[in-house]
C-alpha positions as CSV (number, residue, x, y, z in Angstrom):
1,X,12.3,-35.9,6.3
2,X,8.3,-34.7,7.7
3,X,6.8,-33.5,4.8
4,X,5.1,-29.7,6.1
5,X,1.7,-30.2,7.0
6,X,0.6,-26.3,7.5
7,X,2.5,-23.7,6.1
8,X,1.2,-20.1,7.0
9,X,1.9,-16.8,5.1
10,X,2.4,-13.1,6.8
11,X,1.4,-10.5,4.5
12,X,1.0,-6.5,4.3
13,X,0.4,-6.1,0.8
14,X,3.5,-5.1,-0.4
15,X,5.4,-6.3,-3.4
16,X,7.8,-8.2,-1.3
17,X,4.6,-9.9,0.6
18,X,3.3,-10.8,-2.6
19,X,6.2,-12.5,-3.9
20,X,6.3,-14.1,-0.6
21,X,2.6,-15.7,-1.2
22,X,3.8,-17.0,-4.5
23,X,6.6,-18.9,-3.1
24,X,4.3,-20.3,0.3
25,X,1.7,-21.5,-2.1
26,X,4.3,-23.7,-4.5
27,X,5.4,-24.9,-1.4
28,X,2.3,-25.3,0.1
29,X,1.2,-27.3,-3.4
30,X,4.6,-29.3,-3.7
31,X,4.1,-30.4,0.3
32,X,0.0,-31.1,0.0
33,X,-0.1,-28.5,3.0
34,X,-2.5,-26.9,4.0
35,X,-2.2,-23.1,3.2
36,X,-3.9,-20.2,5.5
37,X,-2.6,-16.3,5.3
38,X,-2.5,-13.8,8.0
39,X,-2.5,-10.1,8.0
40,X,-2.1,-7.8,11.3
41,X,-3.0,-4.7,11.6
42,X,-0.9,-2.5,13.8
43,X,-3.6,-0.5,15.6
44,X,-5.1,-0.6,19.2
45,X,-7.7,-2.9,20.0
46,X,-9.4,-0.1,21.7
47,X,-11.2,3.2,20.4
48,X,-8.5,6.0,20.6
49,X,-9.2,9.6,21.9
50,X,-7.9,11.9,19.3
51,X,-5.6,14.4,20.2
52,X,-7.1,18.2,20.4
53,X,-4.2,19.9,18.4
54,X,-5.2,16.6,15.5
55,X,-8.8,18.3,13.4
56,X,-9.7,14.7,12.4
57,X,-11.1,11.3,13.9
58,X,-7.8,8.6,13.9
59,X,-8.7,5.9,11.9
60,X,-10.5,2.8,13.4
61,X,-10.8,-0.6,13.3
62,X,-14.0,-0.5,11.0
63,X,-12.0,1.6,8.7
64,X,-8.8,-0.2,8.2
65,X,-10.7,-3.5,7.8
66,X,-12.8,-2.8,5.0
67,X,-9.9,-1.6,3.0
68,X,-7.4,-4.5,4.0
69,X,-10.4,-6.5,2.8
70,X,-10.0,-4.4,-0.6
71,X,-6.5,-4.7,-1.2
72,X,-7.0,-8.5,-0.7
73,X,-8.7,-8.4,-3.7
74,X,-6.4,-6.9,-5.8
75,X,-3.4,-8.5,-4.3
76,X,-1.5,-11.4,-6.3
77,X,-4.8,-12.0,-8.7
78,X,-1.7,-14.0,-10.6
79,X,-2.0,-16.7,-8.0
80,X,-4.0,-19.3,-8.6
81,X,-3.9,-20.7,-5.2
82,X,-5.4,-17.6,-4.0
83,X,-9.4,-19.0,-5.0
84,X,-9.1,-21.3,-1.9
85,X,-7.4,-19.0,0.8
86,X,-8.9,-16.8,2.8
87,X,-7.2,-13.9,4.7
88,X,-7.6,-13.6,8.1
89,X,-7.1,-10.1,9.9
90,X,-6.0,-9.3,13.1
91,X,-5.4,-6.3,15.5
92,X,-2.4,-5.8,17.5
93,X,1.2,-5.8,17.4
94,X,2.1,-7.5,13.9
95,X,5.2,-9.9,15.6
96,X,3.0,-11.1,18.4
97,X,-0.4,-11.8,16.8
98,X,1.7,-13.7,14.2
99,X,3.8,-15.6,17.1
100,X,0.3,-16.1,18.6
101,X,-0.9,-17.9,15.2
102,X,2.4,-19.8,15.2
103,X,1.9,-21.7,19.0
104,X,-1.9,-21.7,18.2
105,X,-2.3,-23.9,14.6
106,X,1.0,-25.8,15.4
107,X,2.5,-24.3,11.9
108,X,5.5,-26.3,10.2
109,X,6.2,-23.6,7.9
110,X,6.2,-19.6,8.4
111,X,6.4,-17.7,5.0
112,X,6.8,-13.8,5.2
113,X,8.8,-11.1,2.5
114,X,12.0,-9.9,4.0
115,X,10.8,-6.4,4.3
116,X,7.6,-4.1,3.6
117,X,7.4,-0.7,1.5
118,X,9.0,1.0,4.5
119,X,11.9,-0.4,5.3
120,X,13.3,-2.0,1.6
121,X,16.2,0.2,2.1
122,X,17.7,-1.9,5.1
123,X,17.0,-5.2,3.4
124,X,15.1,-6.9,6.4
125,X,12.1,-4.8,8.2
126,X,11.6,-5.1,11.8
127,X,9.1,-8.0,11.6
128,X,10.8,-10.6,9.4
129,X,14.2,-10.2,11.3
130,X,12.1,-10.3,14.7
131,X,10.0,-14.0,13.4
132,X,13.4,-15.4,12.7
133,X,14.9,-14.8,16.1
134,X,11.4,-15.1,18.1
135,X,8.5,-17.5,15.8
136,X,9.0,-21.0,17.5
137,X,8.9,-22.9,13.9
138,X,10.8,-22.6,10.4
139,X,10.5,-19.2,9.2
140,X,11.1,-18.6,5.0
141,X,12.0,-14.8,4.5
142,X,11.5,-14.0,0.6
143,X,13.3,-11.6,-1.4
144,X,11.2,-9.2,-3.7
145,X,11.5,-10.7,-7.0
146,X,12.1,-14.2,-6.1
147,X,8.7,-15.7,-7.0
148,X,9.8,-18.6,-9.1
149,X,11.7,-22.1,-8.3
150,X,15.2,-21.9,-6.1
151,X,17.9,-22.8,-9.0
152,X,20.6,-22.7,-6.5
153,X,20.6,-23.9,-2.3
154,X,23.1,-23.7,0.2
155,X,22.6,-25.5,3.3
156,X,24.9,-23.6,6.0
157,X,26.3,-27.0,8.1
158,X,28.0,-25.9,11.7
159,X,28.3,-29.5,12.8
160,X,25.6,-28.8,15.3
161,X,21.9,-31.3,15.3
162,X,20.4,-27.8,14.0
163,X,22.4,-27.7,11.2
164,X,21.9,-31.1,10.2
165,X,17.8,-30.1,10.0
166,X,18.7,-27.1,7.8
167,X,20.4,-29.7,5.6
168,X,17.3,-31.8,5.7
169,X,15.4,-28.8,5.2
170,X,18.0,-27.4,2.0
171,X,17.8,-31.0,0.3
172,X,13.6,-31.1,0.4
173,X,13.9,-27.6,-1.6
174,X,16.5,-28.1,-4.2
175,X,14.2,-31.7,-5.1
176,X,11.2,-29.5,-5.2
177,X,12.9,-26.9,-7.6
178,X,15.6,-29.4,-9.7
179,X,17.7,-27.1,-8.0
180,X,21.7,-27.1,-7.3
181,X,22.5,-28.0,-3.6
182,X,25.7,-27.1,-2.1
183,X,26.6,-28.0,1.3
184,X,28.9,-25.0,3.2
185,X,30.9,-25.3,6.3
186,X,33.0,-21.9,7.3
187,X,35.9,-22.6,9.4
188,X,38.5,-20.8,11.8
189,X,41.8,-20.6,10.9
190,X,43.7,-22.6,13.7
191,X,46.2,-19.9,14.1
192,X,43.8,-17.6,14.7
193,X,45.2,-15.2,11.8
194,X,48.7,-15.3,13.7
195,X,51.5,-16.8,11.9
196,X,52.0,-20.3,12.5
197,X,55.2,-21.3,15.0
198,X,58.6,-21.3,12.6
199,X,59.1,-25.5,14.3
200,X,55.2,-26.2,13.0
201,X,56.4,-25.2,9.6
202,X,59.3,-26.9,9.2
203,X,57.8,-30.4,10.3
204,X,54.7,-29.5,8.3
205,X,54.7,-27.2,5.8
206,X,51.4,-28.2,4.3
207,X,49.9,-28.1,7.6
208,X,46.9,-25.7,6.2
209,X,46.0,-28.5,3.0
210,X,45.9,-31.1,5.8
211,X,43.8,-28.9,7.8
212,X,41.2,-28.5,5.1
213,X,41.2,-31.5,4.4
214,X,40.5,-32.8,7.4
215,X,37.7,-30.4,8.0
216,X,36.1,-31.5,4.5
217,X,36.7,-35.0,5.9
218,X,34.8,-34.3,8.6
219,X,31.9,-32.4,6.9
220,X,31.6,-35.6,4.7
221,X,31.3,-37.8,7.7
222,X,28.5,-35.4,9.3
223,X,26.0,-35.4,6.3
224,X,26.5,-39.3,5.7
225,X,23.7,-40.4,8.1
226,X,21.0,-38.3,5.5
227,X,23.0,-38.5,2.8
228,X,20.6,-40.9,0.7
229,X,18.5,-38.1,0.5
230,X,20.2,-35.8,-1.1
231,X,22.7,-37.9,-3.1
232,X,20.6,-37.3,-6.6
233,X,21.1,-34.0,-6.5
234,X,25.2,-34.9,-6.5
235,X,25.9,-31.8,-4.1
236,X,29.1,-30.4,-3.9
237,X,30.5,-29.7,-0.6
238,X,32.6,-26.8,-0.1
239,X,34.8,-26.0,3.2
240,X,36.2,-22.2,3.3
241,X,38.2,-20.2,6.0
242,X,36.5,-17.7,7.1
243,X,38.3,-14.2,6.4
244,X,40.8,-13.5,9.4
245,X,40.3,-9.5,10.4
246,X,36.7,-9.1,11.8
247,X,34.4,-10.7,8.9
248,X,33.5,-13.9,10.6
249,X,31.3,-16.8,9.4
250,X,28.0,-14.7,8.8
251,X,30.2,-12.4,6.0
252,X,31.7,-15.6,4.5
253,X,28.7,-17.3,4.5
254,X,26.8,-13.8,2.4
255,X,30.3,-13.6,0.4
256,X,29.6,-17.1,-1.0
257,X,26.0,-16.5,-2.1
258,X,27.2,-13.8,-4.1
259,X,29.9,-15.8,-5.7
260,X,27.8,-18.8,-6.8
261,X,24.8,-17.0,-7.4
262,X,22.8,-18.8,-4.4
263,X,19.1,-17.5,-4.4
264,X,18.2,-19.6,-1.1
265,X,20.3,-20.2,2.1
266,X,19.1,-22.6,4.4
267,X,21.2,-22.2,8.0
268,X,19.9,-23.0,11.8
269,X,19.6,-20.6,14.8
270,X,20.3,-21.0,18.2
271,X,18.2,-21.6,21.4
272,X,19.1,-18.8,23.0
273,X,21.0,-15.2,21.7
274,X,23.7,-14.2,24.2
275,X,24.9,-10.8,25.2
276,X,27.1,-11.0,22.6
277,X,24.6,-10.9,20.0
278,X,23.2,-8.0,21.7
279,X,26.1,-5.5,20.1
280,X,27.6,-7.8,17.5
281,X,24.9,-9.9,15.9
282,X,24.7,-13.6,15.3
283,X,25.9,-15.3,12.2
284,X,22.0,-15.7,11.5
285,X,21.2,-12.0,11.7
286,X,24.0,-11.5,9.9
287,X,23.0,-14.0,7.2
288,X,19.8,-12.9,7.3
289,X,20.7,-8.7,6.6
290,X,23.2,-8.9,4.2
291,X,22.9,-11.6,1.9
292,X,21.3,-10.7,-1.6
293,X,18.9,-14.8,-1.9
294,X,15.6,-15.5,0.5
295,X,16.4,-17.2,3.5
296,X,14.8,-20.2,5.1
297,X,15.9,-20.4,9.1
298,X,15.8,-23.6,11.1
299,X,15.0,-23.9,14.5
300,X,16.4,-26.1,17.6
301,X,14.2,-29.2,18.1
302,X,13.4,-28.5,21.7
303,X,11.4,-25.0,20.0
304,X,9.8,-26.7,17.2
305,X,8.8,-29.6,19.8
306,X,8.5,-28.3,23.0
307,X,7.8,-30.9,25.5
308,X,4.3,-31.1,26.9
């Protein structure tokens, strides 16, 4: 596995973002990364005219600096990482001067909290759910209160070469943290939630144990090639149906970080989101808005990498 050479943090002050610093500087210290933090603010780059019906001046670049420069100051004083960072500000549209920052420092790791002060209610604001689908590198969304060492991973396996870097990626952190790794694989039942033909069950009536098995069989065989990294943290591997009316992977995959008290998923994205994913979501967005831990996505190779 590549060890993370730059890891860089997204934050806007909040309790969540502060949390999230916490976490990108263990990992930064852990990885001997180097650690650099960002923080956008979402106003115009030029001078705006107020508005005659508004009696005061909008606020300005030369206001809102100063005072993100002064909650800098009071932010995460627990953090003893924070003597060597500095903050960088910028202006502009918070997802795009972030991507921007991405592309331009080549960053291995992005680090952000799952949601601001705004929108805590939905359980993933506009800009952590928008870095996962868009942010060409691995992006680590942290739940507020999840400052401390991962005690339980999940590496979401989907037999694809993705998946197989979000196993890398889940084995690297539960080694970090000491931390219990288990390796999930959801599956479709092969009936498709119709009852199986009355011939099939008379030849086989324990056609659905042979099923699972063979589908655990074959979740073995994909994680052998990297399976001498992870094999001192004795994982246990676990292959579960997904639920048959309209739940899907992403709902069995949030179902079972609730029941074994996961507090980090690890799970790839696609390439490209279809028009599918345009009404009904992707497993990932699905992951990523439901489930209770922090979530670290995993990109294709060819965004990582692009070629020259």
């Amino acid at each position: 596995m590549d060890r993370l050479k730059t890891i860089l943090v997204a934050i806007d002050f909040s309790p969540c973002s502060a949390d999230a610093f916490r976490q990108a500087a263990r990992v930064a210290a852990w990885n001997r990364a180097s650690l650099a933090s960002l923080h956008v603010i979402a106003l115009p780059s030029y001078v705006p005219v107020p508005h005659p019906f508004i009696p005061f001046d909008l606020p300005t670049q030369a206001d809102l600096v100063p005072e993100a420069r002064a909650q800098w100051e009071r932010f995460a004083t627990d953090c003893e990482a924070k003597a060597v960072v500095t903050l960088d500000i910028e202006i502009g549209s918070p997802w795009e001067r972030i991507i921007d920052r991405v592309e331009r420092d080549s960053v291995d790791l992005l680090v952000l909290g799952s949601h601001s002060v705004l929108d805590a209610e939905k359980g993933v604001g506009r800009t952590a759910a928008t870095m996962v689908q868009l942010a060409p590198t691995k992006v680590l969304l942290i739940r507020e209160g999840q400052a401390k060492a991962f005690k339980s991973v999940v590496a979401c396996i989907d037999f694809t070469d993705t998946s197989r870097l979000a196993l890398e990626q889940a084995t690297r952190a539960a080694i970090q943290d000491d931390a219990a790794l288990h390796i999930l694989h959801v599956y479709d039942d092969p009936w498709c939630g119709w009852t199986s033909p009355a011939a099939h069950r008379a030849n086989m009536p324990d056609h659905q144990a042979q099923y699972k098995r063979a589908v655990e069989d074959r979740l073995h065989a994909f994680c052998e090639p990297v399976a001498h990294e992870f094999k001192s943290r004795n994982p246990v591997f676990h292959a579960i149906e997904a639920q048959r009316r309209g739940a899907g992977y992403g709902h069995a995959i949030v179902a079972f970080a609730k029941r074994h008290g996961c507090d980090l998923a690890v799970l790839g994205t696609r390439a490209k989101w279809n028009f599918r994913d345009f009404f009904w979501g992707s497993t990932a967005e699905r992951v990523v808005r439901s489930a209770p831990c922090s979530i670290l996505a995993v990109k294709p190779r060819e965004i990582e990498h692009p070629p020259a």
